[in-house]
C-alpha positions in Angstrom: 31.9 -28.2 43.2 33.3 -25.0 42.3 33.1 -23.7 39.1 36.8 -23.4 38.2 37.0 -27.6 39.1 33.9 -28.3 36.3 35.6 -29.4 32.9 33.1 -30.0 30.4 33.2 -33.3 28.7 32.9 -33.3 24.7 33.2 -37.0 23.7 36.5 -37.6 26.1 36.7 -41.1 25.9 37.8 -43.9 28.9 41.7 -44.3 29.4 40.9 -48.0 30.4 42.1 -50.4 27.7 39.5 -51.9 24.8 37.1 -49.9 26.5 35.4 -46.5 23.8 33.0 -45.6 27.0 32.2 -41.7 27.1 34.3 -40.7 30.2 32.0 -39.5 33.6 35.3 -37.9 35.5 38.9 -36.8 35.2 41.8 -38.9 37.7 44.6 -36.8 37.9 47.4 -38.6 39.9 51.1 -38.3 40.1 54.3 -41.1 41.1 56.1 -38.9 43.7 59.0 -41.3 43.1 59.5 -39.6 39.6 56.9 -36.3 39.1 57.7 -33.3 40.8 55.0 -31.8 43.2 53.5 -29.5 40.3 53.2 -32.7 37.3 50.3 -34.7 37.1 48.9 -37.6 34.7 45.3 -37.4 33.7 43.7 -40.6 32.6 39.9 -40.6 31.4 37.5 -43.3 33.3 33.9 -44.0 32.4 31.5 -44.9 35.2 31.9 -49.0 34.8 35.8 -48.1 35.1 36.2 -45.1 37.5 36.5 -47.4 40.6 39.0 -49.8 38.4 41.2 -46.8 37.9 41.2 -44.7 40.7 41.5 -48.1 43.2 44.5 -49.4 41.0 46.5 -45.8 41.3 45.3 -45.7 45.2 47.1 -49.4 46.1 50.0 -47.6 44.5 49.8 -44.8 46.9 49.7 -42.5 44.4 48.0 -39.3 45.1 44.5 -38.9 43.1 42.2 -36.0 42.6 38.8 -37.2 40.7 37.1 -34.1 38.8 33.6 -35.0 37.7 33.0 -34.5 34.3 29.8 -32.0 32.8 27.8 -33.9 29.9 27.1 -31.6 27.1 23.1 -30.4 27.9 22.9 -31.8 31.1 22.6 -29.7 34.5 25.1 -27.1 35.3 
């Protein structure tokens, strides 16, 4: 991963509803019915809800970029 795609996570919490899980990864997708090419949506998705997410904007056909997340103290 380069270093420029690497966000660093400091408590970001899942998008998924009822759910306070630390977030793991970024999904940044976009409805080309109604976002231009250069706007994006970023939802939040811990690991018991990154699959959830990312399959549920997929089936849409949405496009999806998934950007791992860097835990505060943990490997670079």
């Amino acid at each position: 991963m380069a270093e420029r795609d690497r966000v660093l996570s400091d408590q970001v919490i899942c998008s998924r509803a009822q759910c306070s899980a630390l977030a793991v990864c970024l999904i940044h997708w976009r409805n080309p019915q109604i976002h231009p090419e250069g706007r994006h949506k970023t939802w939040a998705a811990c690991t018991d809800h990154r699959g959830f997410l990312t399959d549920y904007l997929v089936n849409r056909g949405f496009p999806v970029q998934v950007v791992e997340l860097s835990q505060p103290g943990g490997p670079a």
